[in-house]
N, C-alpha and C positions, 0 to 999 in steps of 0.2 A: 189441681191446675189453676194458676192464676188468672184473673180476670184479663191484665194485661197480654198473656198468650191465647187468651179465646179470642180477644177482639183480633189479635195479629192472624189466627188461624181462620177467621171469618172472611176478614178484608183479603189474605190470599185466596181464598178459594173464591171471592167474588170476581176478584183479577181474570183468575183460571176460565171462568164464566164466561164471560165479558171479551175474553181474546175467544175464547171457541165460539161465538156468538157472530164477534168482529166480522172473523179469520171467512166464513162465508160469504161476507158482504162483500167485504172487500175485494174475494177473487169474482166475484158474480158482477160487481162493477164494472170490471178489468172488463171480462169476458162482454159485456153488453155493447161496451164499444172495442171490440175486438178486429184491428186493421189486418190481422190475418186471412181473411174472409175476404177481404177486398184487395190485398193483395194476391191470392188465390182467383180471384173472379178475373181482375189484367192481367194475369197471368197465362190464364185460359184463353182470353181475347186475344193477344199478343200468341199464341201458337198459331190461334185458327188464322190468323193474319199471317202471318209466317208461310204458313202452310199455302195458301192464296196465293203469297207473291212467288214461291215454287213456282205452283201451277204455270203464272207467268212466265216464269224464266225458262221452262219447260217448250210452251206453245214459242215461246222468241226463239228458242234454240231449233227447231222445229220448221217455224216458217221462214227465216233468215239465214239465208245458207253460206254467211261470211264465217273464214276459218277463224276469222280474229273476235269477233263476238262471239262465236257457238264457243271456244277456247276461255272467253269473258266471264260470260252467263255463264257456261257450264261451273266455272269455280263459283258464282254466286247461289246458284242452285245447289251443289252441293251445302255451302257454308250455310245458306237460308234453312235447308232440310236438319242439319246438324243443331243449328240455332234451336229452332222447334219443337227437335226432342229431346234438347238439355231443358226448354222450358219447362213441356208436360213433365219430365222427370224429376225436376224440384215442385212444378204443381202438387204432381202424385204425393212426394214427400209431405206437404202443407196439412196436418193435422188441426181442426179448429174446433174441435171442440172433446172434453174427457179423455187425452191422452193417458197411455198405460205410466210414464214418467211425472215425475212434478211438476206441475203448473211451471215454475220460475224455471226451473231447469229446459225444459221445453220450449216457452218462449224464447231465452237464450240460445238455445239450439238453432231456431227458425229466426231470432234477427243475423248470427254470424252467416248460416247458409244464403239467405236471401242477401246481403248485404257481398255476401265473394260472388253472388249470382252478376247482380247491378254490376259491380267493379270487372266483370269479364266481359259482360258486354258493352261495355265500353273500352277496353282496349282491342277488342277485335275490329270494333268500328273503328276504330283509327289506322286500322290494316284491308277494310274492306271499304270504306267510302273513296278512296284514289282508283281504286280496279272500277269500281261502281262509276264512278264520275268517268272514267274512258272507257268503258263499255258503253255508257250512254252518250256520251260524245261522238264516237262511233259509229254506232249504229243511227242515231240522230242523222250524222250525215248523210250515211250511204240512203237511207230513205228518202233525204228531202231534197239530193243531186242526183237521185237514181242513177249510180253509180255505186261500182263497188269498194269496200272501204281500201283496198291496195290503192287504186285510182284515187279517190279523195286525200290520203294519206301522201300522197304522193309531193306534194305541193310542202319547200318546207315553213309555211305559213300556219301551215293548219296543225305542225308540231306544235309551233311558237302557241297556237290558239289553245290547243288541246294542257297543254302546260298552264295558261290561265284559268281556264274554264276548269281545272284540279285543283290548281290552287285557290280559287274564290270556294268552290262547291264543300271542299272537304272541309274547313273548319265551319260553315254557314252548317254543313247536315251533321256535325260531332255537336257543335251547340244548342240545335233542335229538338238530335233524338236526348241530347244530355236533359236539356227540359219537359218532354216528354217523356223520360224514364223518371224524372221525380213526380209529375203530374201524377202519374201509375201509380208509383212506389215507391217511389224516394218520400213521400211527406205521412203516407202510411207506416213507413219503415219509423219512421222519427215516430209517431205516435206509439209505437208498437215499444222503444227504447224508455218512452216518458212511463210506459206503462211495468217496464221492467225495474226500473226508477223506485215508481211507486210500490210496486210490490214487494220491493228488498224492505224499503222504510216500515211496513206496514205489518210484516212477517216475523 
């Protein structure tokens, strides 16, 4: 054996070392700042909140006995209870730590799920904050003219009102919950991609 292939068969297997050595660090890295866990934690918040504002729409449907709000709420209540348990249901999904799959494959798994999760709730809200905005317009009135909403509605001024008071409210609460859903998760999610990023480079 040449001296020249002992030193080549040296420096290989130092290589070999030195990545099996890496290869730990690196994913223990990854993992110590791991935005999975914290999207998992708002995620949780965000049911039990959900869940909460049910309750709400529940005790409104309840003590208000207008056909056109109980008609309102009852579609938000439903939608609010549905919301809740697609949350908990990718919750449950959210794996944070020694998955039976690959580290990289895994994370991929959990940024495209999490990321179709965000992109859903956001188009629902652009189908549920116009019902929201005249339910609470609504019922707003018939409380504070103690009258009921056929009589308040009645007047057609209070269309013309109800028509602005939709249009100001719904793009004000799509741009809200939009920056509150990155507060959450949207800048977790970005960290979670830099961290897929670095893993490919590193592997």
């Amino acid at each position: 054996m040449s001296i020249e292939k002992t030193w080549k068969d040296i420096d290989e297997q130092s290589d070999e070392a030195l990545a099996a050595l890496l290869k730990p660090l690196v994913i223990e890295r990854l993992q110590s700042k791991n935005p999975l866990a914290s999207i998992k934690k708002n995620m949780l918040i965000n049911s039990i909140w959900a869940m909460l504002i049910a309750i709400g729409y529940l005790l409104i449907i309840i003590y208000f006995p207008f056909w056109q709000t109980r008609l309102i709420i009852g579609f938000l209540f439903l939608f609010t209870g549905w919301a809740a348990y697609v949350t908990l249901k990718e919750y449950r999904n959210i794996q944070t730590s020694s998955p039976g799959s690959p580290l990289l494959e895994e994370m991929e798994r959990h940024y495209t799920n999490i990321s179709n999760w965000i992109k859903m709730q956001q188009k629902t809200g652009i189908l549920i904050y116009p019902v929201s905005a005249a339910g609470g317009f609504m019922l707003g009135g018939a409380i504070g003219a103690g009258k009921s909403v056929d009589e308040i509605m009645a007047k057609p001024v209070m269309w013309v009102a109800l028509f602005i008071v939709t249009a100001v409210l719904v793009p004000c609460a799509y741009y809200l919950a939009k920056y509150m859903s990155h507060r959450a998760f949207g800048r977790h999610l970005e960290t979670l991609k830099r961290n897929i990023d670095d893993l490919k480079e590193k592997i």
